[in-house]
KOLTOR-666412 format. One line per 2 residues: their letters; for each residue z, y, x of N, C-alpha, C. Coordinates in nm, 3 decimals, always signed. Atoms other than C-alpha are relative to their C-alpha. Example, Ala and Ser with C-alpha at 12.3 -4.5 7.8 and 13.67 -1.06 7.14 Angstrom:
<atoms>
as) +0.000/-0.119/+0.089/+0.780/-0.450/+1.230/+0.000/+0.120/+0.090; -0.006/-0.119/-0.082/+0.714/-0.106/+1.367/+0.073/+0.109/-0.077
</atoms>
This chain:
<atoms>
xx) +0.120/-0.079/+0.029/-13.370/-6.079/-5.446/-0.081/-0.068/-0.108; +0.093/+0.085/+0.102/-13.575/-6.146/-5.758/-0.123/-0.032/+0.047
xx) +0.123/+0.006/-0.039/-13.890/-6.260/-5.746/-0.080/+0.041/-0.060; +0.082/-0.093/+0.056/-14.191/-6.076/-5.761/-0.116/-0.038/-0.127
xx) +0.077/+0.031/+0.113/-14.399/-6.259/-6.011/-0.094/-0.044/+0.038; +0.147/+0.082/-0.033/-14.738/-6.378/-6.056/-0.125/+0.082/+0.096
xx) +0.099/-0.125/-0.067/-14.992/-6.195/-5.852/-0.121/+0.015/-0.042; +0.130/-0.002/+0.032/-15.317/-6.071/-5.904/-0.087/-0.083/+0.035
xx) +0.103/+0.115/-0.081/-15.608/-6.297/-5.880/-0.056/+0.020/+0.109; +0.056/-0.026/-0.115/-15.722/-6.330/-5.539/+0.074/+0.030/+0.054
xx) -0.067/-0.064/-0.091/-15.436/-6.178/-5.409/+0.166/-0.058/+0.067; -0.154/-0.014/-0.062/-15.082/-6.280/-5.231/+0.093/+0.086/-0.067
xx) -0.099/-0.087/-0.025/-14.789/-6.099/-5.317/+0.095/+0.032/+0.145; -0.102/-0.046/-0.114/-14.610/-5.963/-5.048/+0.015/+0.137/+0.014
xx) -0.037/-0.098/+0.065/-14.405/-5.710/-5.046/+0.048/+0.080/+0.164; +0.030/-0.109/-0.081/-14.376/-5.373/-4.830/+0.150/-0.006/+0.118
xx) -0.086/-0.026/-0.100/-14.188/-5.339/-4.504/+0.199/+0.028/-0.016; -0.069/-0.049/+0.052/-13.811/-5.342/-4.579/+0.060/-0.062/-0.131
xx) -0.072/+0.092/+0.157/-13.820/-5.559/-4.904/-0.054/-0.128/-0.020; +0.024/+0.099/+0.031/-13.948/-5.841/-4.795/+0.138/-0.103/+0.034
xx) -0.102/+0.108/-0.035/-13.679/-6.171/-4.767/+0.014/+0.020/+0.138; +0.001/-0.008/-0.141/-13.544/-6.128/-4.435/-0.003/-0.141/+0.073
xx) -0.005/+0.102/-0.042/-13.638/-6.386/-4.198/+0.128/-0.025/+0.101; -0.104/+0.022/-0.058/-13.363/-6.551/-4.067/-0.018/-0.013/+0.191
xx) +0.065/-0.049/-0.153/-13.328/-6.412/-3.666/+0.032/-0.138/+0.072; -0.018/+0.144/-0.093/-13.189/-6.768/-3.547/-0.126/-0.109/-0.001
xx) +0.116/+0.108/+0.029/-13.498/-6.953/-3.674/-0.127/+0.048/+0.059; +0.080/-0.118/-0.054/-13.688/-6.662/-3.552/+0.005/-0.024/+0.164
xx) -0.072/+0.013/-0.164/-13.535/-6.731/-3.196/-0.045/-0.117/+0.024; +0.081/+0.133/+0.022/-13.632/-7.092/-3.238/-0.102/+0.014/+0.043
xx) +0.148/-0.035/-0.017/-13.971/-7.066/-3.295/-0.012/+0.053/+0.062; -0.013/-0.056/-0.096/-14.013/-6.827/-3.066/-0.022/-0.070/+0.172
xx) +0.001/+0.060/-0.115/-13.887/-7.033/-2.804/-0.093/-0.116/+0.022; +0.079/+0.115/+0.026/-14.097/-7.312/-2.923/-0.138/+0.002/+0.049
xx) +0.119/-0.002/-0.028/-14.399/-7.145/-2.870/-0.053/+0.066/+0.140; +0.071/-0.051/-0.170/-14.396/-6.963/-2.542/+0.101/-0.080/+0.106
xx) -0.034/+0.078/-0.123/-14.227/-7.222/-2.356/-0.089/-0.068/+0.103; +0.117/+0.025/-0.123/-14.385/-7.360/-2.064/-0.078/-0.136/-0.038
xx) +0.090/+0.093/+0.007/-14.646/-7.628/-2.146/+0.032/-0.110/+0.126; +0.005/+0.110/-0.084/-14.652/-7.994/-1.972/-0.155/-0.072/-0.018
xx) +0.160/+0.049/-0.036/-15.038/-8.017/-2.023/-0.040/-0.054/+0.107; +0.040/+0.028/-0.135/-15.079/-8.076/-1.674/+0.048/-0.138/+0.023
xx) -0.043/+0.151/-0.021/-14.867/-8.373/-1.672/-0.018/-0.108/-0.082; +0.004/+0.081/+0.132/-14.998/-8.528/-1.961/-0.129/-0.115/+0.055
xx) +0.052/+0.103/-0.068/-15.164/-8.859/-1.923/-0.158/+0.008/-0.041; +0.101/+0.023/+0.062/-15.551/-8.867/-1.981/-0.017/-0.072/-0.107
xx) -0.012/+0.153/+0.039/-15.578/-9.205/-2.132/+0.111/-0.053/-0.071; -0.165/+0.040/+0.082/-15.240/-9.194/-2.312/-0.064/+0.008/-0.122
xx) -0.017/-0.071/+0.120/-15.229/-9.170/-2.667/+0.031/+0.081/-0.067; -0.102/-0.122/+0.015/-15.127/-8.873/-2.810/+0.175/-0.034/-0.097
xx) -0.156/+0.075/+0.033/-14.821/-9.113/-3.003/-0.071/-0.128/+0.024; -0.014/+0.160/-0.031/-14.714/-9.421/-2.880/+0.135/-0.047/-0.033
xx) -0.078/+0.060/+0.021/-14.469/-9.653/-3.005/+0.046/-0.135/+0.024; -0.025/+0.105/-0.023/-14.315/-9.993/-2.883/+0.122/-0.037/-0.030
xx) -0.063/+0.085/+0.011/-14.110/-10.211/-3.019/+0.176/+0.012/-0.063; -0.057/-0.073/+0.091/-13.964/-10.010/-3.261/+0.128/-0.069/-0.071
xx) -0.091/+0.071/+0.087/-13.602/-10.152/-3.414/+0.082/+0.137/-0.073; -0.052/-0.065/+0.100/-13.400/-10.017/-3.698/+0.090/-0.052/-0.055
xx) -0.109/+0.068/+0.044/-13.065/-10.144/-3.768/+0.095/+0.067/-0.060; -0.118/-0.062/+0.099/-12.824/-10.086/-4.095/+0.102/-0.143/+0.028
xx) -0.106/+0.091/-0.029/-12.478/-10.258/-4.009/-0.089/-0.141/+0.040; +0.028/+0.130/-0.019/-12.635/-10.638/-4.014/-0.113/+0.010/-0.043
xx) +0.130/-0.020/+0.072/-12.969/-10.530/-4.169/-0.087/+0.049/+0.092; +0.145/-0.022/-0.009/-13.283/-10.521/-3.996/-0.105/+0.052/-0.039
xx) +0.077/-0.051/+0.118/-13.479/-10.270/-4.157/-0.166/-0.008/+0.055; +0.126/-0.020/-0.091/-13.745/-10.203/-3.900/+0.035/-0.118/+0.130
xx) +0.008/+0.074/-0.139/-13.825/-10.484/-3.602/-0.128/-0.024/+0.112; +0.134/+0.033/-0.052/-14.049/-10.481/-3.361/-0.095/+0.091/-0.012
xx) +0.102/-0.001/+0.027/-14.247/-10.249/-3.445/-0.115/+0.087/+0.115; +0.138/-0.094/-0.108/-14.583/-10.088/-3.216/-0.082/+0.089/-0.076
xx) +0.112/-0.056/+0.015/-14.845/-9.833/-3.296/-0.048/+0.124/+0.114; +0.076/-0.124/-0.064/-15.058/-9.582/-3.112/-0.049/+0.082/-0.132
xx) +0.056/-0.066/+0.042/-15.199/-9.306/-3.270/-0.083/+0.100/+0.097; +0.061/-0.105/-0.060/-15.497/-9.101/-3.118/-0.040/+0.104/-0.047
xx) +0.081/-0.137/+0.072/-15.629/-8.738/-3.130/-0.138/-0.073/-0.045; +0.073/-0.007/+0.089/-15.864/-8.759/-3.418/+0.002/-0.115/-0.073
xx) +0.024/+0.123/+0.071/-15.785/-9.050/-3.558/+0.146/-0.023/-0.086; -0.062/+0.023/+0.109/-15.524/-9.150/-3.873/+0.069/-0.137/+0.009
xx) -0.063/+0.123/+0.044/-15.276/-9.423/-3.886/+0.103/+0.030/-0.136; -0.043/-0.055/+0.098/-15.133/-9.507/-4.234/+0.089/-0.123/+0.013
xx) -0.115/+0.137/+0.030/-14.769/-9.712/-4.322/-0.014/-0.014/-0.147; +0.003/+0.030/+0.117/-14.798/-9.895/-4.621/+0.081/-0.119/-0.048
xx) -0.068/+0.076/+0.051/-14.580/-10.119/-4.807/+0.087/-0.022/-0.128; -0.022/-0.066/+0.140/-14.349/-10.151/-5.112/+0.153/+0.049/+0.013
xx) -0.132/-0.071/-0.043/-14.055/-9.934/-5.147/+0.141/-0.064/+0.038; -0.111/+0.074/-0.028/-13.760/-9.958/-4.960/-0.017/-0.083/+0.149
xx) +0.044/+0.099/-0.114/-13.952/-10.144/-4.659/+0.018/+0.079/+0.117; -0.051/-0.068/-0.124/-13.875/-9.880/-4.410/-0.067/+0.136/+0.044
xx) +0.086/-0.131/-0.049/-14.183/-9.645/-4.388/+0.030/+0.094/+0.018; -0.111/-0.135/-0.043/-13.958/-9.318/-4.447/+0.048/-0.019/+0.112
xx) -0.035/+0.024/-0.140/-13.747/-9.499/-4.154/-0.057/-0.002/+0.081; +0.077/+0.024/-0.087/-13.986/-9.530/-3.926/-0.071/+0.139/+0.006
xx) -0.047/-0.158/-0.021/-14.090/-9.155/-3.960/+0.079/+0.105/+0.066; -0.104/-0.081/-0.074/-13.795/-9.044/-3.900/+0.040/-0.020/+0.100
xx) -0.004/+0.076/-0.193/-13.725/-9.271/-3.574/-0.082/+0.072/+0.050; +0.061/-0.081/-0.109/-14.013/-9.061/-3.461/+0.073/+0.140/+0.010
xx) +0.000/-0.214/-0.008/-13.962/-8.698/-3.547/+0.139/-0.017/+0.048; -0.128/-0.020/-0.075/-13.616/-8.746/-3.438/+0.107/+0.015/-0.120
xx) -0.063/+0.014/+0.083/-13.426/-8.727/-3.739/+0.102/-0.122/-0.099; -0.090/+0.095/+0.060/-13.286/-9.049/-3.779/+0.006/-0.077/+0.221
xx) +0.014/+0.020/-0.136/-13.192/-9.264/-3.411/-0.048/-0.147/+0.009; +0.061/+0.122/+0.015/-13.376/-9.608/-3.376/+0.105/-0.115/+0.077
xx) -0.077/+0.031/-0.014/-13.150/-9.866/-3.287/-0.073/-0.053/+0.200; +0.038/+0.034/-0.147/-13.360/-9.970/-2.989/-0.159/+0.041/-0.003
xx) +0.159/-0.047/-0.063/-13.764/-9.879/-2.832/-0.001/+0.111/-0.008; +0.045/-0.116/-0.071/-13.989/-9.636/-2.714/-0.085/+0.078/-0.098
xx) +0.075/-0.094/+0.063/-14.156/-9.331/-2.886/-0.031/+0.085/+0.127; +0.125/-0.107/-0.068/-14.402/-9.135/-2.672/-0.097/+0.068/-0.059
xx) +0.121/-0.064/+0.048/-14.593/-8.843/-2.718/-0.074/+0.113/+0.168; +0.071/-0.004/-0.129/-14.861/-8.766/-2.409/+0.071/-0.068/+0.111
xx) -0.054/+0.049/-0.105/-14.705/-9.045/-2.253/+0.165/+0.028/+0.065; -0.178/-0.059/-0.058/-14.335/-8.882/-2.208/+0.066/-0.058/-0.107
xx) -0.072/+0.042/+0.151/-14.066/-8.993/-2.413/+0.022/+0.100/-0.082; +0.042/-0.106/+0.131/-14.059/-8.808/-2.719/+0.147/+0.084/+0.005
xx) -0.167/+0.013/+0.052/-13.726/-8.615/-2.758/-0.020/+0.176/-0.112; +0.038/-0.097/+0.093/-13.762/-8.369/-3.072/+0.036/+0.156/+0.042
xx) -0.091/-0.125/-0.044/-13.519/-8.097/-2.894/-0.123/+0.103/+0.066; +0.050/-0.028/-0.047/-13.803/-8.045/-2.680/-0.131/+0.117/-0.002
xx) +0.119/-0.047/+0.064/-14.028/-7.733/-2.747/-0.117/-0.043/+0.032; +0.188/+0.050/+0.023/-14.371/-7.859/-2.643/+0.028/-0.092/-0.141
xx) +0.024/+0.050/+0.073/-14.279/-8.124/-2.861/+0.034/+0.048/-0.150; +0.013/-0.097/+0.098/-14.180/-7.886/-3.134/-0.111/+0.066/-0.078
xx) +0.130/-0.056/+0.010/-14.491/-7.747/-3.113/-0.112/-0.090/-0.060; +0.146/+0.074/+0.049/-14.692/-8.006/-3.126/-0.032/-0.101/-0.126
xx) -0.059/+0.048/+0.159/-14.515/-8.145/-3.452/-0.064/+0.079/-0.137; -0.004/-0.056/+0.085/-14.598/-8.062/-3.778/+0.035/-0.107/-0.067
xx) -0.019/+0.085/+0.071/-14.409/-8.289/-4.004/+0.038/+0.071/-0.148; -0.081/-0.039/+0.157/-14.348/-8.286/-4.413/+0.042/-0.136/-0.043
xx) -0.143/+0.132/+0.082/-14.087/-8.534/-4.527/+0.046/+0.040/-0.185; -0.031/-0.040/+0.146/-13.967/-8.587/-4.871/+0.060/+0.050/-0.034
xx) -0.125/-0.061/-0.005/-13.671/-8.410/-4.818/+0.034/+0.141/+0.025; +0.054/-0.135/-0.036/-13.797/-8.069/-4.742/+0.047/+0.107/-0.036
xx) -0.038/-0.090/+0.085/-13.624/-7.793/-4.794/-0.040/+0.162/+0.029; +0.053/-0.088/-0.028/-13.707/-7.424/-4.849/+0.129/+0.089/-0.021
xx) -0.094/-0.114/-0.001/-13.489/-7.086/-4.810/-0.036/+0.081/-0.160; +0.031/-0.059/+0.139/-13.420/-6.984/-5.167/+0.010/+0.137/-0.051
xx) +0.030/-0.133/+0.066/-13.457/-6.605/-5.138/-0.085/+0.009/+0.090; +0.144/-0.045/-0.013/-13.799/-6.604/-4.959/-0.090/-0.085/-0.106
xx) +0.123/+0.102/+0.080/-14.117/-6.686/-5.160/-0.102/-0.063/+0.034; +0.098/+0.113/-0.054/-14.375/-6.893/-5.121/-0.069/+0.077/+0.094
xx) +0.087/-0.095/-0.077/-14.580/-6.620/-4.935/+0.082/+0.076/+0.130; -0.117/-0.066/-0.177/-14.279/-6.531/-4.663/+0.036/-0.106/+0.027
xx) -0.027/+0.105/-0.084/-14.207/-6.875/-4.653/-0.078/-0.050/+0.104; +0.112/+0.006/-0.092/-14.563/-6.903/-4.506/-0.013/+0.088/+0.105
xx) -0.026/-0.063/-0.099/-14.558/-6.619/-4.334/+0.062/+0.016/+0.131; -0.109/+0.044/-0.077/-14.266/-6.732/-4.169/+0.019/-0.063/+0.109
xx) +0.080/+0.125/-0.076/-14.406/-7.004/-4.027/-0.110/-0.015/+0.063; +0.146/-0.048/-0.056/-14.777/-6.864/-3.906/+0.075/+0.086/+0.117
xx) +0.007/-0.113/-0.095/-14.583/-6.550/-3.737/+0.080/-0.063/+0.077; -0.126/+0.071/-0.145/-14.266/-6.735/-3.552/-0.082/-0.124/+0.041
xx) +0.096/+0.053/-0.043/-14.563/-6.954/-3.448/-0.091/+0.080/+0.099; +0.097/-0.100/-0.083/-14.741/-6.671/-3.298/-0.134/-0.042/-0.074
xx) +0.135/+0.029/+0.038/-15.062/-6.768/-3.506/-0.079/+0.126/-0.045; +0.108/-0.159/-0.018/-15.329/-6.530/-3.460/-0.042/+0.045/-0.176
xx) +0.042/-0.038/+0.106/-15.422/-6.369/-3.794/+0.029/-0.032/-0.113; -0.062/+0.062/+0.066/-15.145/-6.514/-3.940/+0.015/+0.058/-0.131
xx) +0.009/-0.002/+0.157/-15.153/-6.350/-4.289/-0.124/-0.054/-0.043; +0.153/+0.026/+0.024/-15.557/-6.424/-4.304/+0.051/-0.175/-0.045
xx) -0.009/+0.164/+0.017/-15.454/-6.787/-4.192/+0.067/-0.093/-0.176; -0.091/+0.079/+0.140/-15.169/-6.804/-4.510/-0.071/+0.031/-0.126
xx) +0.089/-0.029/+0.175/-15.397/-6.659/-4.765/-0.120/-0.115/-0.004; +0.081/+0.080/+0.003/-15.656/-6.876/-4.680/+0.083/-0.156/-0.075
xx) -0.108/+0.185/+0.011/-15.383/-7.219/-4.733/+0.027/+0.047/-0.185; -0.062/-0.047/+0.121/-15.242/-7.026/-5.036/-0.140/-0.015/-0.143
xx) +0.093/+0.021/+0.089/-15.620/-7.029/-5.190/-0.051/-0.137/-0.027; +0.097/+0.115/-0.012/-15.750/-7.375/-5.070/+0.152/-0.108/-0.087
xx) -0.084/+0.069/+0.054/-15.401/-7.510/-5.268/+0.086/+0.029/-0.071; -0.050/-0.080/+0.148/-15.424/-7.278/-5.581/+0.137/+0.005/-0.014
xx) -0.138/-0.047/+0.063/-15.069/-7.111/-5.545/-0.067/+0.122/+0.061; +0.016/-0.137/-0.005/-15.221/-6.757/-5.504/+0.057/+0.055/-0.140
xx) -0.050/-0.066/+0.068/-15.077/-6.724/-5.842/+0.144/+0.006/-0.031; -0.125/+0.071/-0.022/-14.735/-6.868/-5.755/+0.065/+0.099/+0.138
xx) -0.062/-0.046/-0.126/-14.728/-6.645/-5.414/+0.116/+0.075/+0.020; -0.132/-0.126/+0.051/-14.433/-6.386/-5.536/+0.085/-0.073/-0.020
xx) -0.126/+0.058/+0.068/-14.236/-6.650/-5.659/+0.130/-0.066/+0.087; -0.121/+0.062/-0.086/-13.880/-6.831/-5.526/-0.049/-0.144/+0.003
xx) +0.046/+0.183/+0.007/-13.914/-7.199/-5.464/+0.047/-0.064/-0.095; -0.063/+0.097/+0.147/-13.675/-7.268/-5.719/-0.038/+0.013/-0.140
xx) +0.077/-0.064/+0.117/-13.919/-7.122/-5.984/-0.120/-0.126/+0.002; +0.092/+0.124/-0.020/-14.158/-7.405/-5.895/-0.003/-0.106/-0.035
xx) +0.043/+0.157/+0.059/-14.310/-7.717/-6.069/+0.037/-0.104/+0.158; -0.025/+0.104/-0.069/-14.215/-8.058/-5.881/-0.139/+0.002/+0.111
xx) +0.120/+0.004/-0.085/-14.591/-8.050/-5.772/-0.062/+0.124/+0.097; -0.006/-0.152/-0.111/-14.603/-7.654/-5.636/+0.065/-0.023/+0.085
xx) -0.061/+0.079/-0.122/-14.340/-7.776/-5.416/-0.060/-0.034/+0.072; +0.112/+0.081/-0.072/-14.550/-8.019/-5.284/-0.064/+0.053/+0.083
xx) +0.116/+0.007/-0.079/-14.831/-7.879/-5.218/+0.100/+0.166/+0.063; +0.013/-0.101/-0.090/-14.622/-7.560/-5.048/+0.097/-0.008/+0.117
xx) -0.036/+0.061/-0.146/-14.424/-7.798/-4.794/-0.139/-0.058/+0.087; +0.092/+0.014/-0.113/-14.760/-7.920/-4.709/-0.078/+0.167/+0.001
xx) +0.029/-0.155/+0.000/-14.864/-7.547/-4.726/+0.010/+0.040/+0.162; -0.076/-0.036/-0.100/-14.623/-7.531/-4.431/-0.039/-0.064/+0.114
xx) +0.064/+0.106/-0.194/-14.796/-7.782/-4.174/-0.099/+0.042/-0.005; +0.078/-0.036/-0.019/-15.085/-7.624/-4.221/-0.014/+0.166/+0.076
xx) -0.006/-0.105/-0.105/-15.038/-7.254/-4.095/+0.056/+0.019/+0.116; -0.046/+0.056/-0.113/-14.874/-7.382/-3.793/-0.101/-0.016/+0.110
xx) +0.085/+0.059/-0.107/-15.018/-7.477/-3.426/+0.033/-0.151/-0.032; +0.003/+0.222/+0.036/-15.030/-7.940/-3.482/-0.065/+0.018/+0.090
xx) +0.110/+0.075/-0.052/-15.174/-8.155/-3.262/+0.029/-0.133/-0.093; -0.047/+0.128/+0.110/-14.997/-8.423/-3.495/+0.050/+0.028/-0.125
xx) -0.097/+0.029/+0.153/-14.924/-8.465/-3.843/+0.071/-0.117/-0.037; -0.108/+0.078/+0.061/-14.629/-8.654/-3.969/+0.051/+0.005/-0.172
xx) +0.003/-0.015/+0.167/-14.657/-8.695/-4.363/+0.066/-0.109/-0.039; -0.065/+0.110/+0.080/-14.418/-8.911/-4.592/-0.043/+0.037/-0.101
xx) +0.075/+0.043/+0.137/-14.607/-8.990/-4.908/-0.049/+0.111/-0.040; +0.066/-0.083/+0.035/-14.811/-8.676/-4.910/-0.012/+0.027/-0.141
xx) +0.092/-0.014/+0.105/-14.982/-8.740/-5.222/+0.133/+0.003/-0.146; -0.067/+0.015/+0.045/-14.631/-8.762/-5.409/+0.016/+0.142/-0.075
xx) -0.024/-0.133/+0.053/-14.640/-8.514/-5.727/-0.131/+0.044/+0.011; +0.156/-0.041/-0.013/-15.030/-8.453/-5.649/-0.058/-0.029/-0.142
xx) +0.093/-0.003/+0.108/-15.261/-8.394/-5.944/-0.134/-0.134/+0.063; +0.135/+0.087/-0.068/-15.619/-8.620/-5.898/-0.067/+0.111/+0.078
xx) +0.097/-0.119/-0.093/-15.762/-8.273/-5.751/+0.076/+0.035/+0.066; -0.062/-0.056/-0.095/-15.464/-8.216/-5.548/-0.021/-0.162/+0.120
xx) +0.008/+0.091/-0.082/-15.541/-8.540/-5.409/-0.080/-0.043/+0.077; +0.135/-0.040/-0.012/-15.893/-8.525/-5.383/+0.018/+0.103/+0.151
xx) -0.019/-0.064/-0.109/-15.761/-8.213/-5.137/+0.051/-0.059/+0.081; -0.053/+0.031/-0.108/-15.553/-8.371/-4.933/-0.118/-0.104/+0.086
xx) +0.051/+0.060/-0.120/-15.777/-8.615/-4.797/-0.131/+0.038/+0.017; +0.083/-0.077/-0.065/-16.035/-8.411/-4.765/+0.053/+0.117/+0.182
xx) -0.054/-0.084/-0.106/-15.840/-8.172/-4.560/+0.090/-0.104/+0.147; -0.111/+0.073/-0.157/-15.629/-8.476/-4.319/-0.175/-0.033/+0.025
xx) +0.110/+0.028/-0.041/-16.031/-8.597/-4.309/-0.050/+0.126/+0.139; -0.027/-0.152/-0.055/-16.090/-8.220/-4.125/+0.077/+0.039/+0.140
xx) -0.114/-0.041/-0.109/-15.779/-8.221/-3.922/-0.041/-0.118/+0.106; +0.067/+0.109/-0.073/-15.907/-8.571/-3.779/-0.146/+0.053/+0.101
xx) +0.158/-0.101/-0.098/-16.296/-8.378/-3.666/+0.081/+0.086/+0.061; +0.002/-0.109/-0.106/-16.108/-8.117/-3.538/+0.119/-0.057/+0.094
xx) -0.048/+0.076/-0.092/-15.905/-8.364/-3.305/+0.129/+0.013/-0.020; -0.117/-0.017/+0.004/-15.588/-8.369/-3.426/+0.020/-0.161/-0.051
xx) -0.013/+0.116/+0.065/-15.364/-8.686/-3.510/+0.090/-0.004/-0.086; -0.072/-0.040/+0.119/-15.212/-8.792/-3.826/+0.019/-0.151/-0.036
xx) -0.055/+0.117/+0.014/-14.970/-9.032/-3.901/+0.082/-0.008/-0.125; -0.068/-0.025/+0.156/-14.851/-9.062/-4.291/+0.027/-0.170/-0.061
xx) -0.013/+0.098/+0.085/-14.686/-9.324/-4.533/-0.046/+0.055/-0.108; +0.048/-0.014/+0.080/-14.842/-9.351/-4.820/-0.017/-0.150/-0.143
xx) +0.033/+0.123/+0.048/-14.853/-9.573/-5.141/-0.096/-0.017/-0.103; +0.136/-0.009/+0.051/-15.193/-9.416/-5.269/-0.129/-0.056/+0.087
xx) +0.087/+0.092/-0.043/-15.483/-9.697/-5.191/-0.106/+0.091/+0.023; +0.125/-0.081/-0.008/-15.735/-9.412/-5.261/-0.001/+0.055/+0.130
xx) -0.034/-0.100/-0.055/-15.591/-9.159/-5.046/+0.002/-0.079/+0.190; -0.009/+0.065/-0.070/-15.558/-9.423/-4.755/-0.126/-0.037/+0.058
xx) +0.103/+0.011/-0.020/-15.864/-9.588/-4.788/-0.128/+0.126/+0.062; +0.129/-0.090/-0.020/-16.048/-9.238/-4.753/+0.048/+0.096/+0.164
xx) -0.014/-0.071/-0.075/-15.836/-9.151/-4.448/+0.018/-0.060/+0.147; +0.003/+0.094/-0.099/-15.730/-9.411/-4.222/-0.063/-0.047/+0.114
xx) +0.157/+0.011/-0.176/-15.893/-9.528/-3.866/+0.116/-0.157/-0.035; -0.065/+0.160/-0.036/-15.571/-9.856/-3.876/+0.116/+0.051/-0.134
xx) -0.052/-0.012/+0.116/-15.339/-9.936/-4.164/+0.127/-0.118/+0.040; -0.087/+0.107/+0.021/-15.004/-10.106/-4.111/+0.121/-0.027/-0.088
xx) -0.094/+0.072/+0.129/-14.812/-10.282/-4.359/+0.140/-0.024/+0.053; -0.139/+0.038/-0.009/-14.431/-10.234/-4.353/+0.084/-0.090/-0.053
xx) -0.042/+0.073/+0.065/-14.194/-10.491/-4.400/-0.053/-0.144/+0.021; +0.104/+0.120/-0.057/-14.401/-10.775/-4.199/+0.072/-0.012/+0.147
xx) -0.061/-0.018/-0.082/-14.195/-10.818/-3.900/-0.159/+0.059/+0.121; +0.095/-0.126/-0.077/-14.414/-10.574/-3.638/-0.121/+0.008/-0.056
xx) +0.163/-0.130/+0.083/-14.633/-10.445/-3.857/-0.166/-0.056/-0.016; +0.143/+0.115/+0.032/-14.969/-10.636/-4.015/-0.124/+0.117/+0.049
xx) +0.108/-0.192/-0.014/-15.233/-10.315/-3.831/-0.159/-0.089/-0.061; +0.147/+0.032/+0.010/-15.587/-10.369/-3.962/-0.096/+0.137/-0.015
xx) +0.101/-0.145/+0.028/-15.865/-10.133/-3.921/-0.084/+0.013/-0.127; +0.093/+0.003/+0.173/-16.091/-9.958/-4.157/-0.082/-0.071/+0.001
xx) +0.195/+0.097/-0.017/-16.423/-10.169/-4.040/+0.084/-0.120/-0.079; -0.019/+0.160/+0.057/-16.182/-10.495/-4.101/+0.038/+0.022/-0.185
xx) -0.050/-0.031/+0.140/-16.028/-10.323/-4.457/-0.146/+0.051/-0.097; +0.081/-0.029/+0.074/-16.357/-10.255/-4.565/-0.089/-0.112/-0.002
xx) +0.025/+0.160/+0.002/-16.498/-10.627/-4.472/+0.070/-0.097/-0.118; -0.067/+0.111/+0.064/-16.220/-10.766/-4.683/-0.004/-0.034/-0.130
xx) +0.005/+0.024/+0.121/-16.255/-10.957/-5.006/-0.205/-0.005/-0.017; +0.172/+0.015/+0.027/-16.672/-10.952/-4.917/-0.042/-0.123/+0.023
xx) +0.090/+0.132/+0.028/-16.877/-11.252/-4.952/-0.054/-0.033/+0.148; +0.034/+0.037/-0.113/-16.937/-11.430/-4.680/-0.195/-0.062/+0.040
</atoms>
């Protein structure tokens, strides 16, 4: 199916009953199941963290990539991995969301072990990885769609026009993905964690391909997702973007992880 082009200002493209990209019914079935499955709220620990991690390992043949490592993350609060490439942060990502298998420790989320298969924990995921891929005959505006309605999200076109404006591709909305700048991309995999139900975000190097005003957005908006009690856990190897988002900051590549908070990262290098 071609794509429909640029759209009018202000407006979405999307196209009439019948000609839009068909959503695929297995992913459809998915989701679906993801979202009206039965909740384990009840069994969830008060006092837990909403992620917990202990003692995290990561082993290539004889290589040690990840050891040791711990973090919590709570609702409303930001932990960021930082280090220099190659040190594991992607790995350690993916040990959570389930996409890679940790060679040994524990990942918890409300206190249960984490296991990705799981729809609550489906649900309560929203991850964007660098690796992201999109269905190359819907457009940016059914890819969203896609993702608000097999979500069940209430007012789910309102919700995607709103994402589509606050991360200027309303004029990009008609288009295929493969019609897209390196940085439209970007910002319309994180497009995709946003019209979703989260209680967690899982970001690998967000800001990767960001303009200074696409960057400017993002941590305004993880700032946002933090007040409205959600948690968010990203690598990152923008100092700005860190500094303005962070609650603890740990440095990959330090055998279990160097954590320092913002009070101590904003103490440091001051005059005594």
């Amino acid at each position: 199916m071609p794509a429909a082009g640029p759209s009018p200002v202000g407006m979405p493209v999307r196209f009439a009953q019948g000609q839009r990209g068909a959503i695929p019914d297995a992913l459809r079935r998915v989701c679906h199941a993801d979202v009206v499955a039965s909740r384990k709220s009840n069994q969830r620990r008060e006092h837990a963290p909403l992620l917990r991690v202990r003692g995290l390992v990561r082993r290539f043949g004889e290589v040690d990539v990840i050891v040791g490592l711990d973090l919590d993350v709570h609702a409303g609060t930001a932990v960021a991995l930082t280090g220099r490439n190659g040190a594991g942060k992607s790995t350690v990502l993916r040990c959570i969301t389930g996409a890679d298998e940790p060679t040994s420790g524990t990942i918890e989320l409300d206190g249960e072990v984490m296991d990705e298969r799981d729809p609550d924990v489906r649900t309560a995921l929203a991850v964007v990885m660098d690796d992201m891929d999109f269905f190359p005959d819907l457009s940016v505006v059914e890819h969203l769609d896609l993702f608000a309605k097999a979500h069940r999200v209430p007012d789910a076109e309102k919700v995607v026009d709103e994402i589509l404006h606050e991360l200027g591709l309303l004029p990009q909305s008609g288009q295929l993905p493969g019609t897209l700048s390196s940085g439209q991309k970007r910002r319309l995999a994180l497009a995709s964690a946003f019209v979703r139900p989260r209680r967690l975000l899982i970001l690998d190097e967000p800001e990767q391909r960001l303009d200074t005003a696409g960057l400017t957005w993002l941590a305004g908006r993880l700032q946002r997702e933090k007040a409205e009690g959600l948690g968010v856990l990203l690598a990152s190897h923008a100092p700005v973007l860190v500094d303005a988002v962070a609650d603890q900051v740990i440095e990959i590549g330090v055998t279990g992880g160097t954590p320092t908070s913002a009070a101590e990262r904003s103490t440091e290098g001051a005059p005594e």
